[in-house]
Chimera marker file (.cmm) of the C-alpha trace (Angstrom):
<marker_set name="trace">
<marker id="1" x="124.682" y="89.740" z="148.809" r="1" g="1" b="0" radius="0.5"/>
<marker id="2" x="124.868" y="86.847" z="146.994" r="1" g="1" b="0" radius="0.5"/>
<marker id="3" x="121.191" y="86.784" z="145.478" r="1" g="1" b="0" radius="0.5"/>
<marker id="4" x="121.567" y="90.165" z="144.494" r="1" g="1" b="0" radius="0.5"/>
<marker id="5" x="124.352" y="89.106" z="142.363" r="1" g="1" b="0" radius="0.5"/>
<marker id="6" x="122.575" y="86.279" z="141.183" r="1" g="1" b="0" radius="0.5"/>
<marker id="7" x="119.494" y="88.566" z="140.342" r="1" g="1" b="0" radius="0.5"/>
<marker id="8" x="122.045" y="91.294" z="138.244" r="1" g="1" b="0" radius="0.5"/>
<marker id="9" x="123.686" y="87.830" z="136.514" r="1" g="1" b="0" radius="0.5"/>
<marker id="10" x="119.829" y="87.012" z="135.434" r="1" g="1" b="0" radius="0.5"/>
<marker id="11" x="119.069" y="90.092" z="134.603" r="1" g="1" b="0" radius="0.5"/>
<marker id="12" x="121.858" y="90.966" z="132.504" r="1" g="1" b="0" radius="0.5"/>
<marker id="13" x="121.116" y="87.244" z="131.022" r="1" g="1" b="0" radius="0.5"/>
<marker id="14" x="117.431" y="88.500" z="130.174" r="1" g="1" b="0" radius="0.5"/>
<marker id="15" x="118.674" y="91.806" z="128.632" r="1" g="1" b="0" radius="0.5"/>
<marker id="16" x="121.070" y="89.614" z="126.281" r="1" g="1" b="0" radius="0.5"/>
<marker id="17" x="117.797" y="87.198" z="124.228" r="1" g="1" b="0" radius="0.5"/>
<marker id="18" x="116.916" y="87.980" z="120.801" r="1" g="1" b="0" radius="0.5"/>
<marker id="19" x="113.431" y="87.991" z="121.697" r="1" g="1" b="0" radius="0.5"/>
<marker id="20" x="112.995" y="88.251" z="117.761" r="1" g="1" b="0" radius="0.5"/>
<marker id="21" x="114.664" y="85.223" z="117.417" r="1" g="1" b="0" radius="0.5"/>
<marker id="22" x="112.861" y="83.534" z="119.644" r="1" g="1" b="0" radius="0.5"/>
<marker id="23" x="109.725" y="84.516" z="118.606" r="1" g="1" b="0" radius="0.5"/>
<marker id="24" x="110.656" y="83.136" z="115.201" r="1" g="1" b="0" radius="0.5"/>
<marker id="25" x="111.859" y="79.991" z="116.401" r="1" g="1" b="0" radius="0.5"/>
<marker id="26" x="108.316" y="79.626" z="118.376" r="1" g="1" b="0" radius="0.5"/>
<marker id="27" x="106.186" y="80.669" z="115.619" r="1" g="1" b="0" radius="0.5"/>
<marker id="28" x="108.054" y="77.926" z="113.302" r="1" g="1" b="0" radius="0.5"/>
<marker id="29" x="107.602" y="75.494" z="116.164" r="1" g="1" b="0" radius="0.5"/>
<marker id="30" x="103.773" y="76.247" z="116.067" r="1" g="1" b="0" radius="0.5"/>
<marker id="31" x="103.336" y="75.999" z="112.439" r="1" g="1" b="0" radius="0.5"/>
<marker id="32" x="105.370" y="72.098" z="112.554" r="1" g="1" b="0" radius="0.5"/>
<marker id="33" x="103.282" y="71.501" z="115.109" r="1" g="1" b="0" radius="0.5"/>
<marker id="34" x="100.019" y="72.759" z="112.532" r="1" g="1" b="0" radius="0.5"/>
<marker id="35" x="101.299" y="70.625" z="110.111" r="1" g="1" b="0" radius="0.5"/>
<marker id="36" x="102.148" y="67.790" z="112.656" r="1" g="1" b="0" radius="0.5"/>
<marker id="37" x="98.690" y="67.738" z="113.840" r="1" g="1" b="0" radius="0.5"/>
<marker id="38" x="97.043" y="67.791" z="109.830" r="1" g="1" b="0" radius="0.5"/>
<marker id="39" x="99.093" y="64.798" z="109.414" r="1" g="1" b="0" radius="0.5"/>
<marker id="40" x="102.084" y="66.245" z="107.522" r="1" g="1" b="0" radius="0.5"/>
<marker id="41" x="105.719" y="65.761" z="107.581" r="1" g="1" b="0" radius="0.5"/>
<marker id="42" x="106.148" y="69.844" z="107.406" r="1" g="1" b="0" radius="0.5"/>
<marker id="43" x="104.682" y="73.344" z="106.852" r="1" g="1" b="0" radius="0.5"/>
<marker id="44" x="105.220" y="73.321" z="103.072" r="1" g="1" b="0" radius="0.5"/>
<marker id="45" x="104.084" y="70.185" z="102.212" r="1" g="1" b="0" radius="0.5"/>
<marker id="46" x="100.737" y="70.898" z="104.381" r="1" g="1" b="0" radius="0.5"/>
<marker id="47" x="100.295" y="74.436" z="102.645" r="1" g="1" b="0" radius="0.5"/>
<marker id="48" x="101.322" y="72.729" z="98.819" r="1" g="1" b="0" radius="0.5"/>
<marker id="49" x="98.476" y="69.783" z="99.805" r="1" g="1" b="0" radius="0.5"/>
<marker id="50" x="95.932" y="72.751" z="100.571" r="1" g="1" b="0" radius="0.5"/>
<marker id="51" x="93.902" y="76.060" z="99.013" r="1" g="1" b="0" radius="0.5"/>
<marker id="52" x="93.537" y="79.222" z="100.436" r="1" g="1" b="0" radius="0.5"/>
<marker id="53" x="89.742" y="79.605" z="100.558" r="1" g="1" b="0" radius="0.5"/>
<marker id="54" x="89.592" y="83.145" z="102.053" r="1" g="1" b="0" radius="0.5"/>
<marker id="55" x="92.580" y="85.488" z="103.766" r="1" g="1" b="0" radius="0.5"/>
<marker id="56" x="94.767" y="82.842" z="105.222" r="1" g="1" b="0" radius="0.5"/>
<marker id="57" x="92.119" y="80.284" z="105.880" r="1" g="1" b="0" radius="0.5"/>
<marker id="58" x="92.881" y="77.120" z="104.387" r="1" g="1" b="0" radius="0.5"/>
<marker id="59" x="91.341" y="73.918" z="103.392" r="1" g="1" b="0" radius="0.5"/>
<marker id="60" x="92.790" y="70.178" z="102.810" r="1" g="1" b="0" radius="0.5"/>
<marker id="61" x="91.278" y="66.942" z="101.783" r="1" g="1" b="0" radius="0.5"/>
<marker id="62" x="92.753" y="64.609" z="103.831" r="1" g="1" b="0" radius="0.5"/>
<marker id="63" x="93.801" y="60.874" z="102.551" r="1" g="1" b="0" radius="0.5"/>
<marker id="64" x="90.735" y="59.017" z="105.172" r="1" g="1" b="0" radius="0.5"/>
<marker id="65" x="87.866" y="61.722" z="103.177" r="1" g="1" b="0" radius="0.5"/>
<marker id="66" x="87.966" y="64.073" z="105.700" r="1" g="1" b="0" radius="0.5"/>
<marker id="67" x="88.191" y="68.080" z="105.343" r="1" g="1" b="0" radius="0.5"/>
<marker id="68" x="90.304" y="70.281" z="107.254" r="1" g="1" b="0" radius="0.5"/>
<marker id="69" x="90.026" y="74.155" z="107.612" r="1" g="1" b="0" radius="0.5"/>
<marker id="70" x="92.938" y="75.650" z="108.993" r="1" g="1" b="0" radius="0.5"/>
<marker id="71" x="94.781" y="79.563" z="109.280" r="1" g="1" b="0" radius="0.5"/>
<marker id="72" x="98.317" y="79.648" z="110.301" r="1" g="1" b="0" radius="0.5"/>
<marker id="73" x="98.041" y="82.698" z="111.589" r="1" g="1" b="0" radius="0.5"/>
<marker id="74" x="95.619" y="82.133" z="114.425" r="1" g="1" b="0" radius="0.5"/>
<marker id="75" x="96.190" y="78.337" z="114.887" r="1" g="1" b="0" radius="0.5"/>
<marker id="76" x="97.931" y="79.458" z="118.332" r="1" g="1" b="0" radius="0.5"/>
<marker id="77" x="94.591" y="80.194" z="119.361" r="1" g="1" b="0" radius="0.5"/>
<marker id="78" x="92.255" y="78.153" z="117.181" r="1" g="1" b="0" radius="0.5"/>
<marker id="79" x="92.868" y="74.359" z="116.340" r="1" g="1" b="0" radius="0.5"/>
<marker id="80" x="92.331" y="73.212" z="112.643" r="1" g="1" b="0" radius="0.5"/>
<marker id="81" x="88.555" y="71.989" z="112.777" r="1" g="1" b="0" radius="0.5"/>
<marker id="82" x="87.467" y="68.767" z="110.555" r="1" g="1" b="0" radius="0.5"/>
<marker id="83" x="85.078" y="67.711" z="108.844" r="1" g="1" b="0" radius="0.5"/>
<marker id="84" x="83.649" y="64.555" z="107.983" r="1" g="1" b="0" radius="0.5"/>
<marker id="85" x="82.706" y="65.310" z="104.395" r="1" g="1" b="0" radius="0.5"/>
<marker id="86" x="82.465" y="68.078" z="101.565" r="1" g="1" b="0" radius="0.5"/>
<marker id="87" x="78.951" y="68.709" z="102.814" r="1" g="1" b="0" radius="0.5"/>
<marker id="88" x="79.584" y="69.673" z="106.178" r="1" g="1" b="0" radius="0.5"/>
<marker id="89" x="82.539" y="72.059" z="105.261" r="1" g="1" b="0" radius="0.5"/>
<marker id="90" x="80.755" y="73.699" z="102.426" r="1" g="1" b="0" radius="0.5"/>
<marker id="91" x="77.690" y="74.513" z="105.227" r="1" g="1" b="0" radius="0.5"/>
<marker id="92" x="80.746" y="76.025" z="107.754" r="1" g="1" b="0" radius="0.5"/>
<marker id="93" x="82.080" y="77.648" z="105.454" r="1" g="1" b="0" radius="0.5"/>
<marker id="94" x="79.327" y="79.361" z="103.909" r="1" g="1" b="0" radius="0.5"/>
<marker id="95" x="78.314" y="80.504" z="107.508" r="1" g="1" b="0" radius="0.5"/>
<marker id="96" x="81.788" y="81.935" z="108.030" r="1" g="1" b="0" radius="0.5"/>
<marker id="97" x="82.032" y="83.609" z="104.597" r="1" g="1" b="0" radius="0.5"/>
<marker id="98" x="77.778" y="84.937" z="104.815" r="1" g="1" b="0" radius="0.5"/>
<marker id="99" x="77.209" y="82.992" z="101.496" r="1" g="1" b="0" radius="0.5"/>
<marker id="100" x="74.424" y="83.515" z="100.123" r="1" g="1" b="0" radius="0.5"/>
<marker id="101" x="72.657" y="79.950" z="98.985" r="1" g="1" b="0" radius="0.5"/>
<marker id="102" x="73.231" y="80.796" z="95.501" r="1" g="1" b="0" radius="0.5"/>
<marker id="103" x="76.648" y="81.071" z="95.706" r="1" g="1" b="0" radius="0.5"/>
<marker id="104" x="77.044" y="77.899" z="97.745" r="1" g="1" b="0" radius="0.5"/>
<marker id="105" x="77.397" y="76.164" z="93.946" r="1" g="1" b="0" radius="0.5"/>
<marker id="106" x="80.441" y="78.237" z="93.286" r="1" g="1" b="0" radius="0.5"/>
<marker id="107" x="82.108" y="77.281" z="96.428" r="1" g="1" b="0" radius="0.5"/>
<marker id="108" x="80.863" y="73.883" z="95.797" r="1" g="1" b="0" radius="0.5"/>
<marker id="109" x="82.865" y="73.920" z="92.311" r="1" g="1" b="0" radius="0.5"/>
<marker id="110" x="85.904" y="74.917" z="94.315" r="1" g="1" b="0" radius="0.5"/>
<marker id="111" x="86.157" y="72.286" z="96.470" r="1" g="1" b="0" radius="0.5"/>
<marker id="112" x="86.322" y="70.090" z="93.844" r="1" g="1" b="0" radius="0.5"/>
<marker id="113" x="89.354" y="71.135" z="92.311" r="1" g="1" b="0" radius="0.5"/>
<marker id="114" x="90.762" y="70.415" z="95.942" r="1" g="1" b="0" radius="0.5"/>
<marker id="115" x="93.156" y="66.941" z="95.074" r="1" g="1" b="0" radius="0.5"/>
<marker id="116" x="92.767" y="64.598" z="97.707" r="1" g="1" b="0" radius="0.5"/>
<marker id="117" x="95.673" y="63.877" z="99.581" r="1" g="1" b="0" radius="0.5"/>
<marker id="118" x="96.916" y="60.315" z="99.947" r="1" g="1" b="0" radius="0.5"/>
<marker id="119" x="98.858" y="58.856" z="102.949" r="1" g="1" b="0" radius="0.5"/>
<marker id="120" x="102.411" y="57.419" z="102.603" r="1" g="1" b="0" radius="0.5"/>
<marker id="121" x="103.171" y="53.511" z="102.639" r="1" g="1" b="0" radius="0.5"/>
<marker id="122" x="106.189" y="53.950" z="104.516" r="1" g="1" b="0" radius="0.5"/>
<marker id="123" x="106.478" y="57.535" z="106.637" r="1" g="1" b="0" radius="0.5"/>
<marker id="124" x="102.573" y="57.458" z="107.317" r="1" g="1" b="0" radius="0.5"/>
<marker id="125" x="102.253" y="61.312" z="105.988" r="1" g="1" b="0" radius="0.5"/>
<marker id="126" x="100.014" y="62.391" z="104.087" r="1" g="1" b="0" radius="0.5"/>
<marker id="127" x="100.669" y="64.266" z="100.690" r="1" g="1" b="0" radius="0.5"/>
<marker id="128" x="99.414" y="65.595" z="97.487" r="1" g="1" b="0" radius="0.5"/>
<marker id="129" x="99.976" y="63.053" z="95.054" r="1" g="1" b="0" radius="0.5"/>
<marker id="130" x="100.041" y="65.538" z="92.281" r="1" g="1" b="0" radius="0.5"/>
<marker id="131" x="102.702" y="68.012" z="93.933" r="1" g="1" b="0" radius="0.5"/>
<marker id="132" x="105.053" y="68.908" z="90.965" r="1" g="1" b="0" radius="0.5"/>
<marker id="133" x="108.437" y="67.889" z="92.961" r="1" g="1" b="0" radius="0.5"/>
<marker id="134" x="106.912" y="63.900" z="93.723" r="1" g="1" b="0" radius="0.5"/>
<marker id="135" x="105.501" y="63.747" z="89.826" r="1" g="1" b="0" radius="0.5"/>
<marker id="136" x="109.696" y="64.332" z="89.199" r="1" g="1" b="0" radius="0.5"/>
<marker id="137" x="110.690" y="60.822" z="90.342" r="1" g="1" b="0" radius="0.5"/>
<marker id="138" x="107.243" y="59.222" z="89.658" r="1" g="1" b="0" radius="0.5"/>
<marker id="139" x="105.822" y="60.512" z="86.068" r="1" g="1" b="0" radius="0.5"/>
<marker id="140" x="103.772" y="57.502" z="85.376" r="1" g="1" b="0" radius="0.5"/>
<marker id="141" x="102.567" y="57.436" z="88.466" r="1" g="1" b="0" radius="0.5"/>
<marker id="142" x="103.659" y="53.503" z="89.508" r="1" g="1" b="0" radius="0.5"/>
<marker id="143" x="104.725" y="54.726" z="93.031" r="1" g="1" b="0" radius="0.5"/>
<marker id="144" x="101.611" y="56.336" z="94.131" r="1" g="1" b="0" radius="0.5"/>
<marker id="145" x="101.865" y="54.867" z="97.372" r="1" g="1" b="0" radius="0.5"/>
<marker id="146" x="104.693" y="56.690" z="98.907" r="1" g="1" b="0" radius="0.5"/>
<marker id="147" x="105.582" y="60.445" z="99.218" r="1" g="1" b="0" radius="0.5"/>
<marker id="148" x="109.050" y="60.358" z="97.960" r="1" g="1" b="0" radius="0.5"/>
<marker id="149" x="111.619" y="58.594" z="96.177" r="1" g="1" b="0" radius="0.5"/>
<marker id="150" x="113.195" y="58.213" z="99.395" r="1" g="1" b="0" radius="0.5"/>
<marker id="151" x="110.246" y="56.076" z="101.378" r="1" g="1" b="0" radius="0.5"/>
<marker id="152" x="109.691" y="54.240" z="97.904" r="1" g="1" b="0" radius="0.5"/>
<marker id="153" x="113.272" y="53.278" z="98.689" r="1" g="1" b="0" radius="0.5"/>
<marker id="154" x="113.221" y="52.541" z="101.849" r="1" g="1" b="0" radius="0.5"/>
<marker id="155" x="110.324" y="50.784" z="101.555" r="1" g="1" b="0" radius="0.5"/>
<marker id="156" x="111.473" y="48.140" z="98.775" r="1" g="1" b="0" radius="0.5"/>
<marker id="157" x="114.388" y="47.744" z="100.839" r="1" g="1" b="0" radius="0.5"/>
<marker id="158" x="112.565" y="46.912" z="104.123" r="1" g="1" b="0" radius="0.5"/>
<marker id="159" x="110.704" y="44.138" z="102.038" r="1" g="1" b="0" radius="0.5"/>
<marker id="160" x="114.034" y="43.105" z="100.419" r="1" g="1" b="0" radius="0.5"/>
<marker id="161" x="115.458" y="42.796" z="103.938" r="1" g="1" b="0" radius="0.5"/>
<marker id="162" x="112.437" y="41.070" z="105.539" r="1" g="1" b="0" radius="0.5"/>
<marker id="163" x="112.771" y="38.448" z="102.300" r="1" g="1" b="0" radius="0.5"/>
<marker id="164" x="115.739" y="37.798" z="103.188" r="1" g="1" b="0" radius="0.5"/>
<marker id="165" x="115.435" y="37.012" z="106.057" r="1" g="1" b="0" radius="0.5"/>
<marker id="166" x="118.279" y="40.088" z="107.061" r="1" g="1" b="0" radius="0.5"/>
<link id1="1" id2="2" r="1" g="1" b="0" radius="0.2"/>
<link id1="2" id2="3" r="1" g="1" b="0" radius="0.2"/>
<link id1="3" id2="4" r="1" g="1" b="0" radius="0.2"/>
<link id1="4" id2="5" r="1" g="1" b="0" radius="0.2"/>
<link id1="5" id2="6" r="1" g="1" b="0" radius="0.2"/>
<link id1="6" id2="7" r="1" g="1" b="0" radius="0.2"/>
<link id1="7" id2="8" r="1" g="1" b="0" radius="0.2"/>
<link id1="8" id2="9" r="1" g="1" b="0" radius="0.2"/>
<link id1="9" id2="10" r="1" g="1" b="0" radius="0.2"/>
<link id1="10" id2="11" r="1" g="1" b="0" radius="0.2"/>
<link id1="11" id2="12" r="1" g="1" b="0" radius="0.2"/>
<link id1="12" id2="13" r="1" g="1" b="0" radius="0.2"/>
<link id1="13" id2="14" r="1" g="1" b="0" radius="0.2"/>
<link id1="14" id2="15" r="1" g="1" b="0" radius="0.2"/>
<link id1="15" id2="16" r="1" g="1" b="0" radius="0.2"/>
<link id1="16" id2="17" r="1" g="1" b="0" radius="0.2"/>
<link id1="17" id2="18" r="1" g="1" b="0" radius="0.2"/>
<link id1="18" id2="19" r="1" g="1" b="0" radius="0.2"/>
<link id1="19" id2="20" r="1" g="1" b="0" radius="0.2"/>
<link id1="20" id2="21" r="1" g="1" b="0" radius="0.2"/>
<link id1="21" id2="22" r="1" g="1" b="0" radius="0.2"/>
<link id1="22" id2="23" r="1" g="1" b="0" radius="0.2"/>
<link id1="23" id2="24" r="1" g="1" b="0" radius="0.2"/>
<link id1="24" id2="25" r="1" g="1" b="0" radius="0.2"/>
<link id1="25" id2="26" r="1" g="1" b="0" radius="0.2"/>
<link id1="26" id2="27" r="1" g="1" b="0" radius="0.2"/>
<link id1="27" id2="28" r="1" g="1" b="0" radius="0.2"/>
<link id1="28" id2="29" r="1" g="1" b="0" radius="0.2"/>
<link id1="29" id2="30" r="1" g="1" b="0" radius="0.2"/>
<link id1="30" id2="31" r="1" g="1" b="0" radius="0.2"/>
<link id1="31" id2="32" r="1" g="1" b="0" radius="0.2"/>
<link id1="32" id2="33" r="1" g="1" b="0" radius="0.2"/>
<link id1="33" id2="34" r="1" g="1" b="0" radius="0.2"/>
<link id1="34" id2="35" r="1" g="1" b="0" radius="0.2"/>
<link id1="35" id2="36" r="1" g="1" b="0" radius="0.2"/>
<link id1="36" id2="37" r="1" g="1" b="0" radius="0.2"/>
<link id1="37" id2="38" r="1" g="1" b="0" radius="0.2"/>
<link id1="38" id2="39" r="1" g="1" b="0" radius="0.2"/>
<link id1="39" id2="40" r="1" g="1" b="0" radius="0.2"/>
<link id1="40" id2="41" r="1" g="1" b="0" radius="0.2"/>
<link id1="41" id2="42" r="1" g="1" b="0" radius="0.2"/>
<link id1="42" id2="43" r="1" g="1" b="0" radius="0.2"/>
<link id1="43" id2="44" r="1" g="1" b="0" radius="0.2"/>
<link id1="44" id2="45" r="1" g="1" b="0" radius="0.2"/>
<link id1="45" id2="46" r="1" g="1" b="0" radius="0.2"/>
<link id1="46" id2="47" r="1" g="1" b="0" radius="0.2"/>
<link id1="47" id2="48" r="1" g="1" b="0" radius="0.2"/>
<link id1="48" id2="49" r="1" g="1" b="0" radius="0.2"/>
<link id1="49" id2="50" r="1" g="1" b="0" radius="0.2"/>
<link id1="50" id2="51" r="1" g="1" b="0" radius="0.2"/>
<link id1="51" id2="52" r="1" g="1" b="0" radius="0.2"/>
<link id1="52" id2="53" r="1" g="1" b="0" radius="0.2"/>
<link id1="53" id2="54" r="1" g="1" b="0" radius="0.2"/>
<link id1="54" id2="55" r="1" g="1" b="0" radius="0.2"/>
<link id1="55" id2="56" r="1" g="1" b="0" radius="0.2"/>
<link id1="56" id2="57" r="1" g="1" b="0" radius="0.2"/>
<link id1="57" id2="58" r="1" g="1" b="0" radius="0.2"/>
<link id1="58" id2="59" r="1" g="1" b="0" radius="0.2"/>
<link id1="59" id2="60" r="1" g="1" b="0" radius="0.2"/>
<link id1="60" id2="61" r="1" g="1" b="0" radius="0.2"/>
<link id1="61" id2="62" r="1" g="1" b="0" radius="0.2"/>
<link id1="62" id2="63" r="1" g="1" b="0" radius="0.2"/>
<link id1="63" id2="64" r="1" g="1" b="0" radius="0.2"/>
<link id1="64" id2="65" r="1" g="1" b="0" radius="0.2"/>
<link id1="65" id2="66" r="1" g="1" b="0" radius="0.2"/>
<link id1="66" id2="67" r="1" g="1" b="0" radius="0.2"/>
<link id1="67" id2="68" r="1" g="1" b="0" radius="0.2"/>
<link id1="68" id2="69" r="1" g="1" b="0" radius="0.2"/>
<link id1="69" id2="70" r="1" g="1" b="0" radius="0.2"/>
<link id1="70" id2="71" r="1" g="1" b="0" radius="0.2"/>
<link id1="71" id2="72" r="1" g="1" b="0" radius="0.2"/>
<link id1="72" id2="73" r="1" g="1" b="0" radius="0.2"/>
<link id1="73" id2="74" r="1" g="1" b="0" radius="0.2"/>
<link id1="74" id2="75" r="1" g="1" b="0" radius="0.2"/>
<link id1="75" id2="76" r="1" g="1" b="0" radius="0.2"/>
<link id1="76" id2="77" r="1" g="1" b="0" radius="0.2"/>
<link id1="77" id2="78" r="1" g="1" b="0" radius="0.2"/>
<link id1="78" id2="79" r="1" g="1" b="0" radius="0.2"/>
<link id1="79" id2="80" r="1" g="1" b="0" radius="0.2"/>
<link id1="80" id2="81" r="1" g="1" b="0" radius="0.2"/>
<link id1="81" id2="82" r="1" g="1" b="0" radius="0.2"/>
<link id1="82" id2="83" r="1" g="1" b="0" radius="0.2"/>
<link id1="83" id2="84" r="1" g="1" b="0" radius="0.2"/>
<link id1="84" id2="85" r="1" g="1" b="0" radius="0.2"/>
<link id1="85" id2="86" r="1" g="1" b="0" radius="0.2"/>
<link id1="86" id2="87" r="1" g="1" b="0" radius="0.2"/>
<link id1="87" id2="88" r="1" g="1" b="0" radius="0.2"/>
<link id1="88" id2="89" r="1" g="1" b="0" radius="0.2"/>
<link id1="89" id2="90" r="1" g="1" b="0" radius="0.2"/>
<link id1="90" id2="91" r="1" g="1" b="0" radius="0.2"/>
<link id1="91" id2="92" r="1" g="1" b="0" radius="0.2"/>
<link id1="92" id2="93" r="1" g="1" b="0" radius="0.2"/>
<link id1="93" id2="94" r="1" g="1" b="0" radius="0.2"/>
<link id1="94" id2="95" r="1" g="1" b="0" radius="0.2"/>
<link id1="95" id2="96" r="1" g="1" b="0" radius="0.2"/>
<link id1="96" id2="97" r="1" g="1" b="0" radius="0.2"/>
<link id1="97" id2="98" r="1" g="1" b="0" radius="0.2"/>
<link id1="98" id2="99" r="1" g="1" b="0" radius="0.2"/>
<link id1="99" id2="100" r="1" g="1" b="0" radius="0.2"/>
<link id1="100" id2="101" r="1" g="1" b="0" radius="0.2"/>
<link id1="101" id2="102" r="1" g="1" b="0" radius="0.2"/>
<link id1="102" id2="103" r="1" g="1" b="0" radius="0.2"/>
<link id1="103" id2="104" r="1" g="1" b="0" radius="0.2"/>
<link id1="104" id2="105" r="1" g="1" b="0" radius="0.2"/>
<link id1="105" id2="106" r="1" g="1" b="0" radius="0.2"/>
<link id1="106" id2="107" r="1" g="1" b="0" radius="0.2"/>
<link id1="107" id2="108" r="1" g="1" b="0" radius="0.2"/>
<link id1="108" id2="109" r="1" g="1" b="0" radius="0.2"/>
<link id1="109" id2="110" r="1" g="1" b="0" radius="0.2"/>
<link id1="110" id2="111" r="1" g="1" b="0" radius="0.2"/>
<link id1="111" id2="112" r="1" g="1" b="0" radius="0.2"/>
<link id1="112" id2="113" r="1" g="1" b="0" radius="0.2"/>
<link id1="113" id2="114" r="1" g="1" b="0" radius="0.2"/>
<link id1="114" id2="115" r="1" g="1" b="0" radius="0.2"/>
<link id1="115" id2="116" r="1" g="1" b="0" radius="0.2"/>
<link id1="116" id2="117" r="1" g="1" b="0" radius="0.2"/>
<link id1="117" id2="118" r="1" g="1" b="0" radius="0.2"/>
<link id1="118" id2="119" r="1" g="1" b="0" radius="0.2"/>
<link id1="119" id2="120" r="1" g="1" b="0" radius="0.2"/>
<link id1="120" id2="121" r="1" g="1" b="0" radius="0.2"/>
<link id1="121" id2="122" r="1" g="1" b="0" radius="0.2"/>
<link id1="122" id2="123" r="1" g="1" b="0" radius="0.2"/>
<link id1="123" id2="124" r="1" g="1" b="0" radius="0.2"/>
<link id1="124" id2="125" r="1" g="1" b="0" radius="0.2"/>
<link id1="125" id2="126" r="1" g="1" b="0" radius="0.2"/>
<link id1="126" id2="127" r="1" g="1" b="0" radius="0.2"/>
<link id1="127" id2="128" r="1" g="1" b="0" radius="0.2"/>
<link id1="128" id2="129" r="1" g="1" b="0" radius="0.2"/>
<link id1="129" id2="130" r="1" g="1" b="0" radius="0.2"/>
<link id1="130" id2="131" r="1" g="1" b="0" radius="0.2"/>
<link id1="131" id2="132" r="1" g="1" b="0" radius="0.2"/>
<link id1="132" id2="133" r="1" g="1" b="0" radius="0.2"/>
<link id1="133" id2="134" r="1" g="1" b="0" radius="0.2"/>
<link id1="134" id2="135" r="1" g="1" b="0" radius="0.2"/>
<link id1="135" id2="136" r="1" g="1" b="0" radius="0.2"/>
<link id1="136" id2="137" r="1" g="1" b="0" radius="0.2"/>
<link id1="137" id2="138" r="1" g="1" b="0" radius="0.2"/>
<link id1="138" id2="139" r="1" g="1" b="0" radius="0.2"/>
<link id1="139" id2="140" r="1" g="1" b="0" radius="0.2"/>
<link id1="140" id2="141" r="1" g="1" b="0" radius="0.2"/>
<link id1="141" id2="142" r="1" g="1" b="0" radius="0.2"/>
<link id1="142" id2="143" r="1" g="1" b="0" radius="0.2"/>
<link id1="143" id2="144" r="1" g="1" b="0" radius="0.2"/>
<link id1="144" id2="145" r="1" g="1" b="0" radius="0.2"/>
<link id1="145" id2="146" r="1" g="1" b="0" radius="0.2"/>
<link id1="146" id2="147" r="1" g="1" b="0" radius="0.2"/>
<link id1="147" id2="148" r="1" g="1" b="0" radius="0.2"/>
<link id1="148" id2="149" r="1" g="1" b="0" radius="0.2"/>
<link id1="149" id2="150" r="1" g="1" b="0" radius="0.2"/>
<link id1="150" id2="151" r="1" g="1" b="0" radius="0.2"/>
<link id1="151" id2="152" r="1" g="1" b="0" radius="0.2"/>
<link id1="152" id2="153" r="1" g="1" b="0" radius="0.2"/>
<link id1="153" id2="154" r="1" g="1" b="0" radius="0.2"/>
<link id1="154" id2="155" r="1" g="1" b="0" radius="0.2"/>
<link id1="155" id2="156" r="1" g="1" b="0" radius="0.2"/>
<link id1="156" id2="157" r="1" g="1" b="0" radius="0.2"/>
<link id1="157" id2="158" r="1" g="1" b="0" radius="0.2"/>
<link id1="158" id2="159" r="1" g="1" b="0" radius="0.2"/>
<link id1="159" id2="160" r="1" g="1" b="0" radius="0.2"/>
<link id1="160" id2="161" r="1" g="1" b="0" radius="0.2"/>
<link id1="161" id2="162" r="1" g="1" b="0" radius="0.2"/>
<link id1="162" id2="163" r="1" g="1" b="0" radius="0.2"/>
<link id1="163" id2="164" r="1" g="1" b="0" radius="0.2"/>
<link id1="164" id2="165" r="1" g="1" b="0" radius="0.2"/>
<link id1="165" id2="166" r="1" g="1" b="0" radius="0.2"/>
</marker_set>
């Protein structure tokens, strides 16, 4: 009698999830983990760093020269693939896409308006050192090693503490 009861408890347990919620709260964690595994701190700093290239595939230059194609919406299935240069990624993706070799120019031309991403000092991220909300604390561009004002911070205080011997 007793595992019956425990049986209706688990039931009536399972008939009480917001599978919705859940669902959210998994597809969120897979996206973090996208951006985790690109090398970014989050999901919107991976997709501000990148350009769309076709539907919702995606492509990022990536501080150490390396390309990255990448679709959030299948990346449960399929991992980001890299690349160890603009030549190799232009080739994949012109297979992908059926370019013809003509067009392979136009695609070249595309990539190049991709900014390179650079890798933070102090958090290790990467990030797009043009991204609108960094160029806000760093106009002239003297803090182009770190991500935010916050690691620039940190940073310079690390090195003050480490001077002094704290």
């Amino acid at each position: 009698m007793h595992k019956i009861n425990q049986m209706e408890e688990w039931e009536k347990e399972l008939d009480n999830i917001d599978w919705k919620t859940m669902l959210d709260d998994i597809n969120k964690a897979l996206i973090d983990n996208l951006a985790a595994e690109l090398g970014f701190p989050s999901y919107d700093r991976l997709e501000q760093a990148s350009e769309r290239v076709f539907k919702d595939f995606y492509v990022v230059h990536l501080s150490d020269g390396r390309w990255a194609w990448w679709n959030p919406t299948t990346y449960a299935k399929e991992d980001p693939l890299f690349f160890e240069n603009k030549k190799d990624i232009i080739k994949y993706i012109a297979g992908v896409l059926n370019l013809e070799r003509k067009d392979w120019k136009r695609l070249e031309l595309g990539l190049d308006q991709v900014v390179q991403t650079r890798r933070c000092r102090c958090c290790q991220y990467e990030y797009n050192p043009l991204d609108p909300s960094r160029m806000s604390w760093d106009v002239d561009q003297e803090q182009a090693e770190f991500c935010s004002a916050d690691c620039a911070m940190e940073y310079v205080l690390g090195e003050m503490k480490e001077h002094f011997g704290g």
